[in-house]
C-alpha positions in Angstrom: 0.0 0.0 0.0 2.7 2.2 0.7 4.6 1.8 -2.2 1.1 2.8 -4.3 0.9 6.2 -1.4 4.1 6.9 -2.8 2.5 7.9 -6.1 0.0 9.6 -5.2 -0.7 13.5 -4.7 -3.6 13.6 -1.8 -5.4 16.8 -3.2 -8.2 19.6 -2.1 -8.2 21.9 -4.4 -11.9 22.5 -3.8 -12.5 26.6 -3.7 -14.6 26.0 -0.3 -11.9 24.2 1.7 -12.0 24.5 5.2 -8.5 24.9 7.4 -9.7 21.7 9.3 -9.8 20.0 6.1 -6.6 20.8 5.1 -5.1 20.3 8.6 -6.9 16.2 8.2 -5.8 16.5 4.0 -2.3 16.6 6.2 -2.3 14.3 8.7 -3.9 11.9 6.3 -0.6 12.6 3.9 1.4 11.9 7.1 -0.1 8.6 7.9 -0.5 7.0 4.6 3.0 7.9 3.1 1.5 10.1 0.2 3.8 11.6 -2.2 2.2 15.3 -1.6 -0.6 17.1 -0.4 -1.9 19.2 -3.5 -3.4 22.4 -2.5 -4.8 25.6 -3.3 -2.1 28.6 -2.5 -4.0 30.1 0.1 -3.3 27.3 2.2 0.5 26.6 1.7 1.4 28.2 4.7 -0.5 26.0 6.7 0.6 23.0 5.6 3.9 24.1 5.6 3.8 24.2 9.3 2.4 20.6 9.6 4.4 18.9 7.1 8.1 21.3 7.7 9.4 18.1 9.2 7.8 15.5 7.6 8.0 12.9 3.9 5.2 14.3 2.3 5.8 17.3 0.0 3.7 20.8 -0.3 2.5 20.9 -3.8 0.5 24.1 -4.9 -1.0 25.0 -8.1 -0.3 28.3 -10.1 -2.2 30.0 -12.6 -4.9 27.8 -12.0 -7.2 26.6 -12.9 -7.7 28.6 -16.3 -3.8 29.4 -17.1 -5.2 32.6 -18.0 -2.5 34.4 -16.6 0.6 36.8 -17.6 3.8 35.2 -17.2 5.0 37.8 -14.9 2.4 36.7 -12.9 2.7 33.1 -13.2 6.9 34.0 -12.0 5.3 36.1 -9.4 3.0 33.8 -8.0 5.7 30.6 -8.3 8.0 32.6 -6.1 6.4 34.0 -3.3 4.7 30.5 -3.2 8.3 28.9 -2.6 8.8 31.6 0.0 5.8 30.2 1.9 6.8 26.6 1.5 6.2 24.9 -1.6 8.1 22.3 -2.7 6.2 21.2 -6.0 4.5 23.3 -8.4 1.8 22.4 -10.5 1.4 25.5 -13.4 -1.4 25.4 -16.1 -0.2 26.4 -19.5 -1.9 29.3 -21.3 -3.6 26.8 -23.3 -5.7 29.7 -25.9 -2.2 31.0 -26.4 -0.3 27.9 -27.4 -4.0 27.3 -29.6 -3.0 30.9 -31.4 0.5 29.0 -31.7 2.1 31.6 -29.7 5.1 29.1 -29.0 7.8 31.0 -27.7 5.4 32.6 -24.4 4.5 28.8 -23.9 8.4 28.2 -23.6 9.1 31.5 -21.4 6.3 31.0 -19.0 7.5 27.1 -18.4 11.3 28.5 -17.9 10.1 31.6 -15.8 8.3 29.4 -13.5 10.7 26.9 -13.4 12.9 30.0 -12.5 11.0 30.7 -9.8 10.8 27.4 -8.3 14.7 27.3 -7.8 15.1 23.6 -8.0 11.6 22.5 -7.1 9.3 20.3 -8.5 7.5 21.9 -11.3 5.1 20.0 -13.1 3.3 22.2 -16.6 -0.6 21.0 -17.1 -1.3 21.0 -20.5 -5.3 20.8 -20.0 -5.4 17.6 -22.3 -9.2 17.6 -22.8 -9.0 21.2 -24.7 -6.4 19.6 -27.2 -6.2 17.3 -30.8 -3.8 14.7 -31.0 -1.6 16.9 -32.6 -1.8 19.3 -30.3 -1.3 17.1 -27.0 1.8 16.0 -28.8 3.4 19.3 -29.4 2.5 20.6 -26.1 4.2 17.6 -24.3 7.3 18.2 -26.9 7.3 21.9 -25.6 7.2 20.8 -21.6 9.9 18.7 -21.8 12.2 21.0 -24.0 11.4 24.1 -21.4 13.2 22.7 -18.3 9.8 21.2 -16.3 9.8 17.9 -14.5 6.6 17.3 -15.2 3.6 17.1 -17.8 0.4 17.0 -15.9 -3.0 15.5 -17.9 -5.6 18.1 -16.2 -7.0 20.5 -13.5 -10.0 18.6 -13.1 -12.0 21.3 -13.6 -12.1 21.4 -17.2 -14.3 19.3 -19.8 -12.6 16.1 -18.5 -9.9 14.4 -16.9 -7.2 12.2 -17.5 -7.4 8.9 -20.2 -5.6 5.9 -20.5 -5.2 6.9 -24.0 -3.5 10.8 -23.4 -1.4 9.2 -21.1 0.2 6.6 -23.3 0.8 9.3 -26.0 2.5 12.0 -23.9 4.7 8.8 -22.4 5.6 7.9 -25.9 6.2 11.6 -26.6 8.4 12.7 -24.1 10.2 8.7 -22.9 10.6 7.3 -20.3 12.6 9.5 -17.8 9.9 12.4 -17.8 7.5 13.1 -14.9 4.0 12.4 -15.8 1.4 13.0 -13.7 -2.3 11.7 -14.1 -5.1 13.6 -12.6 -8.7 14.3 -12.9 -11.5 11.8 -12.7 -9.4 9.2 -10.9 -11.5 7.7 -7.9 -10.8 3.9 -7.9 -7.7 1.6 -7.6 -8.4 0.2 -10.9 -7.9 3.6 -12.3 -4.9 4.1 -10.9 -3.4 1.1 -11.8 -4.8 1.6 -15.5 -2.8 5.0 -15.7 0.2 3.6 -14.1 0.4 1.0 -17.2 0.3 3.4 -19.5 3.3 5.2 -18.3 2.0 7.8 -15.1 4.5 8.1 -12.3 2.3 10.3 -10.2 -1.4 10.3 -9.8 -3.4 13.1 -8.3 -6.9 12.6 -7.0 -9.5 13.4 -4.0 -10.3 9.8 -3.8 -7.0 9.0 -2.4 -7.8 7.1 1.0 -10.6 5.5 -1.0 -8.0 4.1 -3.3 -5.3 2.8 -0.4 -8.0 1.5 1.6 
């Protein structure tokens, strides 16, 4: 079980989260060996002082969950983020800019954030239910060129989440040493399993107790 807790990032990033969920989002991270907790910025902090000492990482997202943000604010965010005590950072791309083909502010708002992160975790989500074929393929190309550890499947708060089948194209895309990270819609050990197969290294879901248990 623990060696499954290692994949997983236990997330909240519901806009009504109480403290005294996060606080039990926390403990819960603590007790089952969880890769991360995965949390909305407002609560870093927090967390920070519950998990300063312990395995599981503070993961945060920025620009989310739209990506609809300036790069300067994406950088801005990133850092003051790592100031309060993220460890891993979970950026959405500007996903109607790389649509207009904008390629190069794709590229600079990766490398800015990764900037930012000064060493951390940073994993880019591409919002892979927005995108063709062609374009989930490119993106992923794009990630991995731009410094990022990571290429993340979804927000989960989009039109859908992550597939078997998006998954085993970005693997085959990017190879085999990239982080990729499968989230949204992911609620049962059989899903987890499914996206593991098809190349994921990290899963992130609300269903994550459900999933060890």
């Amino acid at each position: 079980m623990r060696n499954l807790s290692k994949l997983i990032d236990h997330t909240n990033l519901k806009q009504d989260a109480l403290r005294s969920e996060i606080i039990k989002l926390c403990e819960q991270a603590i007790a089952f060996g969880f890769a991360s907790v995965c949390i909305n910025p407002v609560h870093v902090a927090l967390a920070s002082s519950i998990l300063k000492d312990e395995t599981p990482k503070i993961c945060t997202v920025v620009g989310f969950p739209l990506g609809a943000d300036s790069i300067e604010m994406k950088f801005a965010e990133a850092r003051f983020l790592v100031h309060q005590g993220a460890e891993e950072l979970d950026m959405v791309m500007n996903v109607g800019a790389f649509k207009e083909g904008e390629i190069e502010l794709i590229r600079k708002e990766i490398g800015q954030v990764v900037d930012a992160g000064d060493g951390r975790c940073v994993k880019v989500i591409i919002e892979t239910c927005l995108l063709t074929k062609e374009e989930k393929i490119l993106a992923s190309s794009i990630v991995k060129s731009s410094g990022a550890d990571f290429i993340k499947t979804s927000t989960g708060f989009s039109l859908g989440g992550a597939t078997v089948e998006d998954v085993r194209l970005i693997r085959k895309t990017v190879g085999r040493k990239m982080g990729l990270k499968a989230s949204g819609g992911i609620k049962t050990l059989n899903d987890v399993e499914c996206m593991v197969d098809a190349g994921a290294n990290r899963i992130g879901t609300s269903s994550a107790i459900k999933i060890v248990s």
